[in-house]
N, C-alpha and C positions, 0 to 999 in steps of 0.2 A: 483375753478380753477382761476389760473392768466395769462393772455393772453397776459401779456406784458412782454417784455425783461426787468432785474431788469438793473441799471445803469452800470453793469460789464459784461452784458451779450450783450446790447448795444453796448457798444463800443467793444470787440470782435467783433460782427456782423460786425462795420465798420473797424474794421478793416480787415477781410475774403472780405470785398464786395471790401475794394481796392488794396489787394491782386490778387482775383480774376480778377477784369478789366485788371490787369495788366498783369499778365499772362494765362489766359484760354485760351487754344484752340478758336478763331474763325471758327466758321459754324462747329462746330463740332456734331458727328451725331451718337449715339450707336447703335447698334444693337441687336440682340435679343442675351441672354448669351446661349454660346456657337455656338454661328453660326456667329463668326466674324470671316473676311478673313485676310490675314496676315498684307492688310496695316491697317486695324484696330487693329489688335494686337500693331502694331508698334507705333499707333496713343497712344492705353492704356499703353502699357509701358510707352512711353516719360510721358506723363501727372503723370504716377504714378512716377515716377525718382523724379519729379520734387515737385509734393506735399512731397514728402517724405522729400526731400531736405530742404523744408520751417517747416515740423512740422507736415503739415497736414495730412499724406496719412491712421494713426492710432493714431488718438488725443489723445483716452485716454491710450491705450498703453507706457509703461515705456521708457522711453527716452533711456533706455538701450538695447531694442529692435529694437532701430526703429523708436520709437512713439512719440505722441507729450506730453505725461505726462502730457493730459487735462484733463477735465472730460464731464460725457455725453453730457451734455447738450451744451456743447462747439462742439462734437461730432456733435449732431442735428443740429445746426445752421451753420457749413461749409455743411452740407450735405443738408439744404433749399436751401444756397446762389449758392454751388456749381450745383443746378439744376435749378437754375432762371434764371443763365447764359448759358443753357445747356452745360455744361461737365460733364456731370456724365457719362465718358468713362469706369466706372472699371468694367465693366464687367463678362470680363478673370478674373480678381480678386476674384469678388464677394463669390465665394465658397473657394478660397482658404483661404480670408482675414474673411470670415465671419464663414466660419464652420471646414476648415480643422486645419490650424494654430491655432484656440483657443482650439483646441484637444489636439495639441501636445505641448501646452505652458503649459497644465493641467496636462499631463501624462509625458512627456518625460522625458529622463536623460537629464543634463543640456550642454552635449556635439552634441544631437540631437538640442536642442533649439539652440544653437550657430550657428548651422550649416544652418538650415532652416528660422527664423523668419526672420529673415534681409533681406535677399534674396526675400523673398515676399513681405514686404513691401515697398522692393524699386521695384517692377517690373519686378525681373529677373528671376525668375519662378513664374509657373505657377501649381494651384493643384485641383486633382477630388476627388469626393465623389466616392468610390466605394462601396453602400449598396446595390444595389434594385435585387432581382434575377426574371426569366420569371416566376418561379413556384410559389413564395413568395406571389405576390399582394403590400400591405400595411404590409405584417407581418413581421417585418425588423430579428424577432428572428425566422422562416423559412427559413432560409440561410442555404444552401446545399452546396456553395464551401467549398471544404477541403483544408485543411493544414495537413500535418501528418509532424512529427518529425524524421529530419535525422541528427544524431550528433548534433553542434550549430548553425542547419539550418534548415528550414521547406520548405517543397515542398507542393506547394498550384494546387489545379485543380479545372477548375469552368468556371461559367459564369458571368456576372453580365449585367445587360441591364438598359438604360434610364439613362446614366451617359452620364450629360452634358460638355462640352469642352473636352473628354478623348481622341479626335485625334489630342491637340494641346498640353494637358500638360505634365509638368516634370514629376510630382512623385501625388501620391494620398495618401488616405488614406482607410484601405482595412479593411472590416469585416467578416473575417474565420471563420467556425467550427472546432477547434479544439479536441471537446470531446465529441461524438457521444454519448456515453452511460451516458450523462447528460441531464437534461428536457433543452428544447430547450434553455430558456434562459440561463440558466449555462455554457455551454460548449464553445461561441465564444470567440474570441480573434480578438483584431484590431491591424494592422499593417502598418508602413509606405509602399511604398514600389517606386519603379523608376518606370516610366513608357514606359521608355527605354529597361526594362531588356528582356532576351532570353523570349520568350514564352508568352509575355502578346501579344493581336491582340485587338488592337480597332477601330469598324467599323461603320462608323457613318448609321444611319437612317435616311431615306429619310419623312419628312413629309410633313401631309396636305397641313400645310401652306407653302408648301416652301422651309425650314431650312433644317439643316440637323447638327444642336446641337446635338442632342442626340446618344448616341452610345452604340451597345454591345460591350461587351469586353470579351476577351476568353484568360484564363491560364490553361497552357497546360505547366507543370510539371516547374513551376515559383519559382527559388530556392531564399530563403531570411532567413538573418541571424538574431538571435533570437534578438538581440538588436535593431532591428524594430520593436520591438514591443511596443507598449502603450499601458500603463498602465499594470495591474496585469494578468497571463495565466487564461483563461478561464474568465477575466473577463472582455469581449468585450462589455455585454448587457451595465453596465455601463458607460463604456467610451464612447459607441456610445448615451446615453441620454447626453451626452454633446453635441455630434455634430448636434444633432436633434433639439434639443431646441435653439442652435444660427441658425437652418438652417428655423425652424418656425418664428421663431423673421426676420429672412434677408425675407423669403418669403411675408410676413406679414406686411412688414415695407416700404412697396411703398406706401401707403395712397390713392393715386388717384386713381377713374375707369380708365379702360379702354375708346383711345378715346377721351380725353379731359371730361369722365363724364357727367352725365345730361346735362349739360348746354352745350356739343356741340348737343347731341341730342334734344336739346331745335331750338337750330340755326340752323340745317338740316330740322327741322321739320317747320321752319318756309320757307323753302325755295323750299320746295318738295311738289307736291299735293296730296291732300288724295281724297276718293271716290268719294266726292261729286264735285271736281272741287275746290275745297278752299282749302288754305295752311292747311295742316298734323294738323299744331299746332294746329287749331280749332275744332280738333276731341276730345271729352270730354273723350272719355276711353284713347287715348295718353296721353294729361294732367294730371290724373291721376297717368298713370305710372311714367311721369318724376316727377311728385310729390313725388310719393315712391323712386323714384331714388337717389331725392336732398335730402329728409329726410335720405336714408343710409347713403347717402354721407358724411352729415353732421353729423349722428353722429357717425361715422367712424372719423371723422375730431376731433369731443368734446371728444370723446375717447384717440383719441391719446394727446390732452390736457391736458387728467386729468394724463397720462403718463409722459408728458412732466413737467409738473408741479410738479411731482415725483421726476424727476430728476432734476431740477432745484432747490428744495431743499436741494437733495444729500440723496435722498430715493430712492426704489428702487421702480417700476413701479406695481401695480396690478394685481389682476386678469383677469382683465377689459384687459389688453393685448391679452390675450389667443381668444380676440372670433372675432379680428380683421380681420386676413386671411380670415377662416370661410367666414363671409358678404361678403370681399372685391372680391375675388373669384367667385360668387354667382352674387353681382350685375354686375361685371364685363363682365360675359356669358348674362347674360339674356337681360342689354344694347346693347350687339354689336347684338345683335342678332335681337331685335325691331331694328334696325336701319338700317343694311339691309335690312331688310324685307320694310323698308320706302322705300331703293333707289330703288326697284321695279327693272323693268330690268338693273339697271345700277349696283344692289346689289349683280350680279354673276361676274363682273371685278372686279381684285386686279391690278391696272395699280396707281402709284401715282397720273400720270399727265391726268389719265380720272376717277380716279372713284374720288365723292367727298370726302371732308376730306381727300385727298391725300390720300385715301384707309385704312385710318386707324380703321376706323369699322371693314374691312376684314379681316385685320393682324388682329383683338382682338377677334376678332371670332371662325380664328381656333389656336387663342393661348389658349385664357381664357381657354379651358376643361384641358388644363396640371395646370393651377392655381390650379384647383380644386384635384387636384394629387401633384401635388409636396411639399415637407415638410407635408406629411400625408394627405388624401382623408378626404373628408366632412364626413367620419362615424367615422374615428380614433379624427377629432377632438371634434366632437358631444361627444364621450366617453369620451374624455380630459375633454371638459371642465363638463360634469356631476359627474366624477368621484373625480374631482380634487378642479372645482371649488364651485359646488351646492353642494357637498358632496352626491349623489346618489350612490347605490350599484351597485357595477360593476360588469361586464358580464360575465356568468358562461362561466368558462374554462373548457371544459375535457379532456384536455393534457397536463394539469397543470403540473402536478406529472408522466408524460410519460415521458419515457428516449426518444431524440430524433430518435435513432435508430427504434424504434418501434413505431413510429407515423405513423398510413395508409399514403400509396401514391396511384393516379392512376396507371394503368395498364400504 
């Protein structure tokens, strides 16, 4: 691994950091994606308009979409600099720029592409993932919303639930059952679709923490014409491992625990007392733990090096990617969770300006258990990376070969 900038990756660098000084948002402040309120929206628009304007908003994206015709590792280095300074407002973006748009730049006819990439990558829409159903879990090819065929238009009926931002954005991207009498995977189909049109309802959920990002959404006789469709009929299972696999990479690709990481748990724990009347940090089983902490941490960090170093050649990145999420997830819950349990009575307030850490333990708390769920649960990626990366045999199916019509349901 090479941990240094080569002389051309350098000078990019300086030149992004005097870029940025020059223009980033001061005191800017994101919030959790899909739980920003409209002056935030407003906040990520401007900021995206404006990178977009310079180059930046999709570096390695074709200058003919949009982008800035860079390459990754140019990519990686606005996206260090852009978080040193905190601006990293895209939030609203994040699913469209990371998972939806690289769908339909793969599948679409090139009069969809025209119509959509630009639009997103300057900020003027906004787009949802529509996969996850209540009945499903993790099984993305358990999708129950129909679509049936009426003339050159398909009438969809369904639900879909834990779709983030879907009570702010334009349009999504939709994964239908088209063909029941096919084994589950066979038969879907994905489609753009408005999220304007007659009959979609999207209703956000109230959570734990707070937010209220995530939403179900109800179609209710939702007519859309067959040229929204991506990619080939019935052949949704594929096109949706495109959006999956940028949507594991975007979930996967923060780096940092939650919290500020070991090392603000280091600094709490120097400043909080533990049983015996002595600072926390002198407790030999804490120690410990933040030692396991800093060793994930870090090599979560050598990890993403030996990636970085992939692309910085103009290789493509490893296996070594796939087990990132996975840890980061993981350590992420089990940190914020030692660390209230430190603030002792002060660890049941989420108030900025009284609990310590501006309460950022709290927020990590009750966010981190959706880490471990979004872009697949800790058992789908356990099976990734066994099946894919170790080469282990993979898990008996016995609905392999069952037409989905005839798959049991509960009563």
């Amino acid at each position: 691994m090479d941990f240094n900038d080569t002389p051309d990756e350098a000078a990019y660098r300086t030149k992004v950091r005097g870029w940025l000084e020059a223009n980033a948002p001061k005191g800017a402040q994101g919030r959790s994606l899909g739980d920003e309120d409209e002056g935030d929206l407003a906040a990520s628009k401007a900021w995206q308009k404006k990178k977009a304007e310079a180059g930046y908003a999709q570096i390695t994206w074709p200058r003919e979409w949009g982008g800035g015709g860079g390459t990754q590792i140019q990519r990686v280095i606005f996206s260090q600099e852009e978080a040193r300074v905190g601006a990293s407002l895209g939030g609203p973006f994040a699913i469209g720029l990371g998972m939806c748009i690289p769908t339909v730049m793969a599948t679409a006819d090139e009069e969809t592409k025209k119509r959509f990439i630009g639009p997103a990558v300057r900020g003027e829409e906004i787009w949802c993932q529509l996969f996850s159903e209540p009945s499903g879990g993790s099984d993305v090819a358990a999708i129950r919303t129909r679509a049936v065929k009426d003339g050159d238009e398909w009438v969809i009926n369904g639900q879909k639930i834990w779709t983030s931002g879907a009570h702010y954005a334009d349009y999504g991207i939709v994964l239908v059952r088209t063909d029941p009498d096919a084994v589950k995977h066979k038969g879907l189909t994905m489609f753009w679709i408005d999220m304007k049109s007659p009959g979609v309802v999207a209703r956000p959920i109230h959570q734990m923490s707070g937010a209220s990002g995530f939403n179900e959404v109800f179609f209710t006789d939702v007519r859309i014409k067959d040229s929204q469709r991506l990619g080939k009929l019935h052949d949704g299972w594929n096109v949706s491992i495109i959006t999956l696999m940028n949507e594991r990479a975007s979930v996967g690709g923060g780096g940092g625990s939650a919290g500020g990481g070991s090392l603000s748990v280091m600094r709490l724990a120097r400043d909080v007392l533990g049983a015996g009347g002595e600072a926390a940090a002198k407790d030999p089983a804490l120690r410990e733990k933040i030692a396991d902490w800093y060793i994930q941490s870090e090599g979560l960090r050598f990890t993403g090096m030996r990636s970085l170093t992939a692309l910085s050649k103009g290789q493509m990145p490893g296996p070594e990617a796939s087990i990132t999420k996975l840890v980061m997830a993981n350590v992420a819950q089990d940190l914020a969770s030692q660390a209230v349990e430190l603030e002792d009575q002060f660890g049941i307030i989420q108030e900025d300006g009284v609990s310590p850490a501006k309460a950022a333990f709290q927020h990590s708390l009750m966010n981190s258990p959706g880490m471990r769920i979004a872009g697949g649960t800790d058992e789908i990626l356990k099976n990734i990376i066994a099946e894919r990366v170790l080469g282990l045999p993979g898990d008996i199916r016995v609905d392999k070969n069952v037409p989905f019509k005839d798959l049991p349901v509960g009563r």
